[in-house]
C-alpha positions, 0 to 999 in steps of 0.5 A: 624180605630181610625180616622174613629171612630172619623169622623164618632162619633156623640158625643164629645167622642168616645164610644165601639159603634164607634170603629166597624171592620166590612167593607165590608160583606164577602162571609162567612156571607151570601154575595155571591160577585158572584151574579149579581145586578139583582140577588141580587136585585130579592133575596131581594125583595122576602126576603121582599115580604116573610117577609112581608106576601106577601104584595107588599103594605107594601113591597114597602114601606119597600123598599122604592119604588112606588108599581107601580115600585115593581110591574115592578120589580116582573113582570121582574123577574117573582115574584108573590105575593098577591096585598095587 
């Protein structure tokens, strides 16, 4: 942990913020490892369509994707939401 801290620090010294125990998120903490890619992936675009206020716009842009492959996306996995 201590050489992973010292890699991975961005100053000369290594602080509280670098030396962090969490890898890998588990079951407990909300991350069901028996989800498919595609099953994870649909939950997460509803998750920011939702927080979004259902707009594929800002949606798409949070997700870092062309709307025209969100709007793919939500049509094969049968979403719907506002065109805004």
């Amino acid at each position: 942990m201590i050489e992973r801290a010292v890699l991975l620090s961005r100053q000369g010294r290594l602080e509280v913020r670098d030396l962090r125990f969490d890898s890998v998120p588990s079951e407990g903490a909300g991350y069901n490892l028996d989800l498919t890619l595609n099953e994870l992936e649909r939950q997460h675009i509803e998750r920011v369509l939702a927080a979004e206020g259902g707009s594929v716009v800002r949606a798409a842009k949070r997700l870092q994707i062309p709307r025209s492959s969100l709007y793919q996306k939500m049509k094969r996995y049968g979403l719907t939401m506002s065109r805004s």
